[in-house]
C-alpha positions, 0 to 999 in steps of 0.5 A: 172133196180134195183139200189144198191148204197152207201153201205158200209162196214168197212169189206168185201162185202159192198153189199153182203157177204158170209163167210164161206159158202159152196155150195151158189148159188147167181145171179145177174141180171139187177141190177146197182150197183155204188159207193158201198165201202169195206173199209177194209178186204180181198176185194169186193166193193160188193160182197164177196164169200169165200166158196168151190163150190159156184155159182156167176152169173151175167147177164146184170148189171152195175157196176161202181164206187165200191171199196175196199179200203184194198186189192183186188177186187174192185166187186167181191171177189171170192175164193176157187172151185167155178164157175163164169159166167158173161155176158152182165155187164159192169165194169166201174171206179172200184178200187181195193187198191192193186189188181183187179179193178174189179174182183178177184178170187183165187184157183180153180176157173172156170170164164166165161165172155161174152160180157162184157165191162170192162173200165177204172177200176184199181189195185192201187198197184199190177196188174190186172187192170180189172180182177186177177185170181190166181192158178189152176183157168180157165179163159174163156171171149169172145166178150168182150171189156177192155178199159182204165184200168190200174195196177200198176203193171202187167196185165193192164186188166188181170193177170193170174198166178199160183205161191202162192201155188207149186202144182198148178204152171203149171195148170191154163188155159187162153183162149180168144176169139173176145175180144178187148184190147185198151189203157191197161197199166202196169207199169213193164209188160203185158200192157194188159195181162199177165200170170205166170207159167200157163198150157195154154195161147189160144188168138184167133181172138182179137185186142190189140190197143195202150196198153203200158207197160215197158216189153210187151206192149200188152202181157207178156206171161209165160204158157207151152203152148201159141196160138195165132190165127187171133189176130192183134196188132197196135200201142202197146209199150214197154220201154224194151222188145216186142212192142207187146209180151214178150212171155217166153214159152215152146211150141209155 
């Protein structure tokens, strides 16, 4: 396995930046990638993509210790239609200063997830502890792990939301499948998860153990549509409301 470590940048993307690039194709694979540093700008501890219709892959690689030290994405800044497919990494001790320890996206984005491990990674001020994805994207992970991470806000591990731009309020969709939630938190919701206005929250066959929050302990849920299927809750707390789900939904 390669190794990229201690880059840094007073800017985005300590390792790899792509401004105002359409169309770029990027793939990473069996690389580690540890304690790389964006100290300022929009976000990506290592890799920043801003441009319409751009490819992000990764496969088998290790991220840990990376940081954006301004604003979000602790690894990865993604924006703008492009398409994200991540399998078999790992995320650990990532920090993102205000959201996303690991990895942001927004507007129109397509993320997959497979067998990841995501740990201990955090939003220092805003939410997202592990993962942000942000209007009319759609977020898929499946066989996957989130441990230990956290948010100051919302969503220990992941917040999902359509609510910057009107006309995407209402198109976002979420869908997670055999994944475990343990040990998340939030400080005002969502423990391990939460979305805002999406079209579509689907949980199926996971586990959420000893996640915490002041309003859904594992879960805080707005979409117009929520599923859950083979899913089991333990030991999940909330100071206010729903232990397990806070769920605000019009079709259950």
């Amino acid at each position: 396995m390669g190794v990229i470590q201690n880059c840094f940048t007073d800017d985005e993307g300590a390792v790899i930046n792509f401004e105002d690039k359409d169309n770029v194709k990027i793939t990473l694979q069996d690389i580690a990638f540890k304690h790389n540093v964006s100290d300022n700008g929009t976000g990506g501890g290592v890799v920043f993509v801003n441009g319409s219709n751009c490819t992000l892959t990764a496969i088998g690689c290790v991220f840990s210790e990376n940081a954006n030290n301004w604003f979000n994405g602790g690894v990865v800044y993604l924006n703008n239609s492009s398409t994200c497919k991540i399998t078999c990494c790992e995320f650990s001790d990532n920090y993102g200063e205000e959201s996303g320890g690991a990895l942001y996206a927004n507007q129109d984005n397509k993320i997959t997830i497979s067998h990841c491990v995501f740990d201990n990674n955090e939003a220092g001020y805003d939410s997202g502890g592990a993962i942000i994805i942000l209007d009319g994207s759609t977020l898929q992970v499946d066989h996957s792990i989130f441990l230990n991470n956290k948010a100051y806000s919302q969503g220990g591990a992941i917040y999902q939301g359509d609510s910057i731009f009107p006309d995407k309020i209402g198109t976002g969709i979420l869908k997670i499948e055999n994944c475990t939630f343990d040990s998340n938190a939030a400080v005002d919701s969502g423990g391990a998860i939460q979305t805002k206005d999406l079209k579509e929250t689907a949980i199926n066959n996971s586990e959420f153990t000893a996640n915490e929050s002041e309003d859904g302990g594992a879960i805080y849920i707005s979409a117009k549509t929520s599923l859950f299927n083979n899913c089991e809750f333990v030991n999940n707390n909330a100071d206010s409301n729903g232990g397990a789900i806070h769920l605000l939904t019009t079709d259950l």
